[in-house]
C-alpha positions in Angstrom: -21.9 31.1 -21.9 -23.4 27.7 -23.5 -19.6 26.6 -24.6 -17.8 27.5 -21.1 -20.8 25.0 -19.5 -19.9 22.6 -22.3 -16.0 22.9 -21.7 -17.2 23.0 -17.8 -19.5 19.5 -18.4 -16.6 17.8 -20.5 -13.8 18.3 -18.1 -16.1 16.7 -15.2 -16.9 14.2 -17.7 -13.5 13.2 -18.1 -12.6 13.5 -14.8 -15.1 11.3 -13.9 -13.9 8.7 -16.2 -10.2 9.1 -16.7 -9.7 9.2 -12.2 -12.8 8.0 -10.7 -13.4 4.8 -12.6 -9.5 3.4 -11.8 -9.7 4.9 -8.7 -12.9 2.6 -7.2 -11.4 -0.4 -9.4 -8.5 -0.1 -7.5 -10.2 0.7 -3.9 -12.4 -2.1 -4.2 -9.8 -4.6 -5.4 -7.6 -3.7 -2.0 -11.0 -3.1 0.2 -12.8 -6.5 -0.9 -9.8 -8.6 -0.4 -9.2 -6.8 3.2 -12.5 -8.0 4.1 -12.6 -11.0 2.8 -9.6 -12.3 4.8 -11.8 -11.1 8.1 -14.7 -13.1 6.7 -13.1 -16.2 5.8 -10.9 -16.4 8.9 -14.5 -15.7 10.9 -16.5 -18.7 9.4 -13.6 -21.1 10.0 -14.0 -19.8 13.8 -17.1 -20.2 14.2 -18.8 -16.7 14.4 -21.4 -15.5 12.7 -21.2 -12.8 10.4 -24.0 -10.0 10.3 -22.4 -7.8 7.3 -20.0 -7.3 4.7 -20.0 -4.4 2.9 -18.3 -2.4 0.3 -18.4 1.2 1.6 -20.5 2.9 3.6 -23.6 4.8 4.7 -27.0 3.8 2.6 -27.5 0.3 1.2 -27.2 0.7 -3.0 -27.3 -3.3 -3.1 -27.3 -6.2 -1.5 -28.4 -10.0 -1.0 -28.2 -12.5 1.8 -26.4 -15.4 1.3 -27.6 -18.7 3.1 -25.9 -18.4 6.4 -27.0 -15.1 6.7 -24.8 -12.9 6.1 -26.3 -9.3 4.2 -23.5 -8.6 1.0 -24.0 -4.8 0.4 -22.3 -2.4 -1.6 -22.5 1.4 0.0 -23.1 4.8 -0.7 -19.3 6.2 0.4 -17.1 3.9 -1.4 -14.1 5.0 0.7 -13.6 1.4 2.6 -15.6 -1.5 3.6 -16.3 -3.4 6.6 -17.2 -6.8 8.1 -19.8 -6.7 10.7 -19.7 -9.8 13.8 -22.6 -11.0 15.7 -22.8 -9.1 19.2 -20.8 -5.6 17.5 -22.1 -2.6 18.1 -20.4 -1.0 15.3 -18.5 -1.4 12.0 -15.5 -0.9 14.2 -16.0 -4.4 16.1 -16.3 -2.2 19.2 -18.7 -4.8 21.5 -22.0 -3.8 22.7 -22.5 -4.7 26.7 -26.3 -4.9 27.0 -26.1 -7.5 24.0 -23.4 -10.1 25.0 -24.6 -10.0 28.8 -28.0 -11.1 27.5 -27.1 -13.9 25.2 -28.1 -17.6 25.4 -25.3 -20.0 25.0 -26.1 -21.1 21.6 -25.8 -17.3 20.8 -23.0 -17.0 22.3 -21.2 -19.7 20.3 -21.4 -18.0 17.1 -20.1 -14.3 18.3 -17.2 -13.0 18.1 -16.6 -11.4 21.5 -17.0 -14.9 22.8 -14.3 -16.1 21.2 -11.2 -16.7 23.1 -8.1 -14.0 22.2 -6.4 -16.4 20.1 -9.4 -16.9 17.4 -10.0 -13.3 17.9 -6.8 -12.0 16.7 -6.6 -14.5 14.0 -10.0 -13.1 12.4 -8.3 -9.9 13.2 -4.9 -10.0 11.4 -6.5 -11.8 8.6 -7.4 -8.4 6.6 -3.7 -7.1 6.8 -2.9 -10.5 6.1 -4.5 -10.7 3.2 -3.7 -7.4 1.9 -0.1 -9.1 1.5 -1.0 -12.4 0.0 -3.4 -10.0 -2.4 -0.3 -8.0 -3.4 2.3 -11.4 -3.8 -0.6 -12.8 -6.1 0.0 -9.6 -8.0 3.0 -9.3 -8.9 3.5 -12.8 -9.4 0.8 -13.3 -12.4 2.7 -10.0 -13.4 5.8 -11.8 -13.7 4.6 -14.6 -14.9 2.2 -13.0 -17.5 4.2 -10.0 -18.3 7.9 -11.2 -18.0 10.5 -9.4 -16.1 11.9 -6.2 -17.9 15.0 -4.9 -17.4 18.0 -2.6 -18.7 21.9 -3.4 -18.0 22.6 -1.0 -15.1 25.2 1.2 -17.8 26.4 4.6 -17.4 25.8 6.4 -20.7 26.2 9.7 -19.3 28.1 11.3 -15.5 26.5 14.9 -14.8 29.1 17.8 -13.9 29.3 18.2 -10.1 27.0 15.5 -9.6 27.9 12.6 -6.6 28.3 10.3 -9.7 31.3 12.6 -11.1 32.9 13.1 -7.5 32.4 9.1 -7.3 34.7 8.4 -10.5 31.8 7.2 -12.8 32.6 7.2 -15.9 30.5 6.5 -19.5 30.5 3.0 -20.6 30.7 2.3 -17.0 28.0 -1.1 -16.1 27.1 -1.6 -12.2 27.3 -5.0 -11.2 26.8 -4.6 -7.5 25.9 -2.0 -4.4 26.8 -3.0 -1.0 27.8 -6.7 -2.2 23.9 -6.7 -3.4 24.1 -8.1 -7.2 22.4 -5.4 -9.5 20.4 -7.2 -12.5 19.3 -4.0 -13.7 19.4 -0.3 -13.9 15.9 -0.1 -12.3 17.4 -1.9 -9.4 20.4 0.4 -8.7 17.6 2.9 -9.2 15.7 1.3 -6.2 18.8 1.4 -3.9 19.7 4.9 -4.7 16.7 6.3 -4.4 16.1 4.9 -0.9 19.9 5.7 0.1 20.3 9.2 -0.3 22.8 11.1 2.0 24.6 6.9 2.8 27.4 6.2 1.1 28.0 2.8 -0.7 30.3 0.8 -2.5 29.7 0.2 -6.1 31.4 -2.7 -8.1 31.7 -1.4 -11.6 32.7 -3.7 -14.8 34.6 -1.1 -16.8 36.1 -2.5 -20.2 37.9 -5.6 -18.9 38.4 -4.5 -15.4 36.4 -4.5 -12.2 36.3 -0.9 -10.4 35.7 -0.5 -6.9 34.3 3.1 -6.0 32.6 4.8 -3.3 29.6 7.6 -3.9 26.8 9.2 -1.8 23.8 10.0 -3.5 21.9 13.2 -3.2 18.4 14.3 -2.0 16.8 15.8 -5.3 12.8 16.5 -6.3 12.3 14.4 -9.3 9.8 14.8 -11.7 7.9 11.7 -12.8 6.2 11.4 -16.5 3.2 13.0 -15.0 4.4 16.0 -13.1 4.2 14.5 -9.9 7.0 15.3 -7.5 9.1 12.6 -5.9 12.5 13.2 -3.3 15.0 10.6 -4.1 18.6 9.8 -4.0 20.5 10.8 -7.4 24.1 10.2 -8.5 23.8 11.6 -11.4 23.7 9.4 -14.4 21.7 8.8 -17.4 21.1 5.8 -19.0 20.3 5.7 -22.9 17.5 3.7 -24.3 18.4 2.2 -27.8 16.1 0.1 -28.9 16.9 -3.4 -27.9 18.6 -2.2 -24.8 15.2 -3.3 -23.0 15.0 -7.3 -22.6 12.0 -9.0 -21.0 12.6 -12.1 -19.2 10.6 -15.0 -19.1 10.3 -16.5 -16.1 8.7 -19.7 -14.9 5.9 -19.6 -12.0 7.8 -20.7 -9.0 10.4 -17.9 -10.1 7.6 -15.1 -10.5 6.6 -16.8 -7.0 9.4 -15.5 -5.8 9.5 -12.4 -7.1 6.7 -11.4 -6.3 7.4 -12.0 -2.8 10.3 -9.8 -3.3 8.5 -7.1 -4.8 6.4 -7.1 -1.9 9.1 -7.2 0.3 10.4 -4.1 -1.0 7.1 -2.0 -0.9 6.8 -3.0 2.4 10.4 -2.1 3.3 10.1 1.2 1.4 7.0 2.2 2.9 8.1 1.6 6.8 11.7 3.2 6.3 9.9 6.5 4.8 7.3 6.3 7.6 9.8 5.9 9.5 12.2 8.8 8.3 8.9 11.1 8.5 9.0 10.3 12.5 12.6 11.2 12.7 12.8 14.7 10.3 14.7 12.7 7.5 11.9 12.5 5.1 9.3 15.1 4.7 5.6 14.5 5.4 4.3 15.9 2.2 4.0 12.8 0.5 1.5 11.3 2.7 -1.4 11.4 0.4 -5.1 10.2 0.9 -8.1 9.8 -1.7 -7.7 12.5 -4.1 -4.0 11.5 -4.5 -4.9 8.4 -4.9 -7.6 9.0 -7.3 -5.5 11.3 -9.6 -2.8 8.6 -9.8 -5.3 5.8 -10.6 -5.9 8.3 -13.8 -2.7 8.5 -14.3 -1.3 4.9 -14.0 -4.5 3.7 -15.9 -3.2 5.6 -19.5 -0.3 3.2 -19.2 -3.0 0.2 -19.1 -4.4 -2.3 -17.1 -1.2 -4.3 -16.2 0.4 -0.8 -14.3 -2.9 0.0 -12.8 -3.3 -4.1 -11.4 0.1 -2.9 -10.1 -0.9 0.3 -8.4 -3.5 -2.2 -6.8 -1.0 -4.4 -5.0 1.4 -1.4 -4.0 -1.8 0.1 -2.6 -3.0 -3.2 -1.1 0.5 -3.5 1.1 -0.1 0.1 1.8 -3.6 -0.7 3.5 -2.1 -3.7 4.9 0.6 -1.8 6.9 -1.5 1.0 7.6 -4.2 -1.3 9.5 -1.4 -2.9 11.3 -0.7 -0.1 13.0 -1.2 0.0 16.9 -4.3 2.8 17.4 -7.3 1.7 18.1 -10.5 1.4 15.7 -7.6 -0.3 13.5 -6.8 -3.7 13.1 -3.6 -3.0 14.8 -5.4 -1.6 17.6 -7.5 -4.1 18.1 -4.5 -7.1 18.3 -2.8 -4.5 20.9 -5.5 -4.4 22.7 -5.6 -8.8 22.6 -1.9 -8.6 23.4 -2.5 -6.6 26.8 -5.2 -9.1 27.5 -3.0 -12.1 27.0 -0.4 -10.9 29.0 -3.2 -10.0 31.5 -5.5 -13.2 31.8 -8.6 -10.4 30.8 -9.5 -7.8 28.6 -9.2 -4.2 29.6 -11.8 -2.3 31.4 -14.8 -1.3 28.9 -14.0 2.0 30.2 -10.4 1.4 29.1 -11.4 -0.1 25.9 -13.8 3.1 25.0 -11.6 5.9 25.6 -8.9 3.7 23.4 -11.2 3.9 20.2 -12.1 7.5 20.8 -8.3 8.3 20.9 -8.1 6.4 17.5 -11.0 8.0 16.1 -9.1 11.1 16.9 -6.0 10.5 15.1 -7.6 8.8 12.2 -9.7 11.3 11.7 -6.7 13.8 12.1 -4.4 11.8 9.8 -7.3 12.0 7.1 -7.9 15.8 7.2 -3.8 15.8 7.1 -3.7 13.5 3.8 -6.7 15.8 2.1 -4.5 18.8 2.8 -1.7 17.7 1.5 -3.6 16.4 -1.8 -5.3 19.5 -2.1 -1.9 21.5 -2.3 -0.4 18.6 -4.4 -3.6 19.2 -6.6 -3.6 22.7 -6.4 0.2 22.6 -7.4 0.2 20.5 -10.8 
């Protein structure tokens, strides 16, 4: 009995350590910058900020700083939140009794005062800076790092596959898909992956000659290194790794600059075409994952070290970034729709309007939450 408590302490142990501890460097990387873009963007404006915390529920920690403003870290370390001067929640939802019974000087310093212009400024700022978070990223990755990469050659054609009915043969190096120049085999990887059931046109350097040929990858359930199951375009091919095959590139700052802003371009594109397919029945809504899923691949990414799990951070920050962009209230994306109606307006909506807006959103956030936790506790339950 002692030893199965032992085994039972050592697996929590490890658990704790190998998911939990990447997982909240991670959160808090993407949650702190989020905020921070509210806060920053709120000084400049001119409205006073009550809060800013790193989770929620009970106090752990905290401090005021001069102006103010109570820096606390939380007992549910599952977000964070900025708090203005005249909310009545951390959602930013406004309190009436308060703002009707402010003096002018208060009145200058909060946020509901502030025309909608300023408003959605400090508003967009989080998203905003989810992105900038993410380019930073990758760029010091690149810069730091290098850029690796593999000649995009054809070492091996499976039978059947949409490679073999393409004409691909071994010895075979892509040079281009869709008149897009392929630097790498991760890049043609990127394209086919995203492009199953299209087909495109391949430029192939075979021997001396250049090939043209047409192929339409397949929808297949890939296993990653860690047993987690991806959908993805195929063709078919395998690519050998001798050693020397991979070259990092060195590349200068304004290059990883670049880069990086390519890299996030790409999450970002990735992300909305899958959302996207999910809305239309082309991609399947099993892959939407929440905290667990994110906590197990934290543990996962952070065996490889600390460079691939300051990556996962920037994937994850666009992630957040898009997520709070989108229109339902009690998001950031809610909150700007709700500025763009009263633009177009002259006034704000109704406070009857605005309330039953932010219960809707509560709604669906809270049912896209329990939806992602189901969908990691089969994914869990599964590997």
């Amino acid at each position: 009995m002692s030893e199965f408590f032992l085994h039972s302490f050592n697996t929590l142990s490890h658990g704790f350590i190998g998911y939990i501890i990447p997982f909240l460097f991670v959160l808090t990387i993407v949650v702190f910058f989020h905020e921070l873009g509210h806060f920053l963007v709120a000084r400049w404006a001119g409205v006073k900020v009550l809060t800013f915390s790193l989770g929620f529920g009970p106090e752990l920690a905290g401090f005021n700083d001069r102006h103010g403003t109570r820096w606390k870290i939380s007992a549910i370390p599952l977000g964070g939140y900025v708090k203005f001067f005249g909310d009545d929640s951390e959602a930013s939802t406004p309190s009436s009794e308060t703002l009707a019974g402010m003096t002018e000087e208060e009145r200058a310093g909060s946020f509901h005062h502030k025309k909608v212009g300023p408003r959605a400024a400090i508003v967009a700022a989080g998203p905003i800076a989810n992105f900038l978070l993410a380019i930073v990223i990758f760029t010091c990755l690149f810069t730091f790092f290098g850029k690796p990469s593999t000649t995009a050659r054809v070492d091996k054609v499976e039978v059947g596959s949409a490679a073999e009915k393409a004409g691909f043969q071994a010895g075979d190096v892509v040079t281009s898909i869709d008149g897009k120049t392929i630097g790498s085999f991760t890049d043609m990887q990127r394209i086919v992956g995203t492009r199953a059931g299209e087909q495109l046109s391949f430029t192939i350097r075979r021997g001396d000659s250049t090939v043209q040929l047409q192929g339409t990858p397949q929808l297949r359930e890939v296993k990653d290194s860690f047993g987690n199951v991806h959908r993805l375009g195929v063709l078919g091919i395998t690519r050998a790794t001798a050693p020397g095959d991979v070259v990092t590139e060195r590349v200068d700052p304004a290059t990883a600059l670049w880069l990086g802003v390519k890299e996030t371009w790409f999450v970002v594109e990735r992300t909305t075409a899958y959302i996207g397919g999910v809305f239309t029945g082309r991609e399947a809504a099993d892959q939407v994952g929440g905290p667990l899923r994110i906590a197990q691949i934290s543990g996962q990414v952070a065996t490889i070290g600390v460079a691939a799990l300051v990556h996962l951070a920037a994937v994850l920050s666009i992630s957040i970034g898009l997520l709070n962009l989108f229109p339902v209230p009690l998001l950031d994306g809610g909150h700007l729709l709700f500025y763009a109606v009263e633009a177009l307006r002259g006034r704000p909506l109704s406070e009857r309007a605005q309330e039953m807006g932010f219960r809707i959103g509560l709604g669906l956030v809270l049912m896209l939450m329990v939806f992602a936790t189901y969908n990691d506790i089969l994914h869990l339950a599964a590997s």
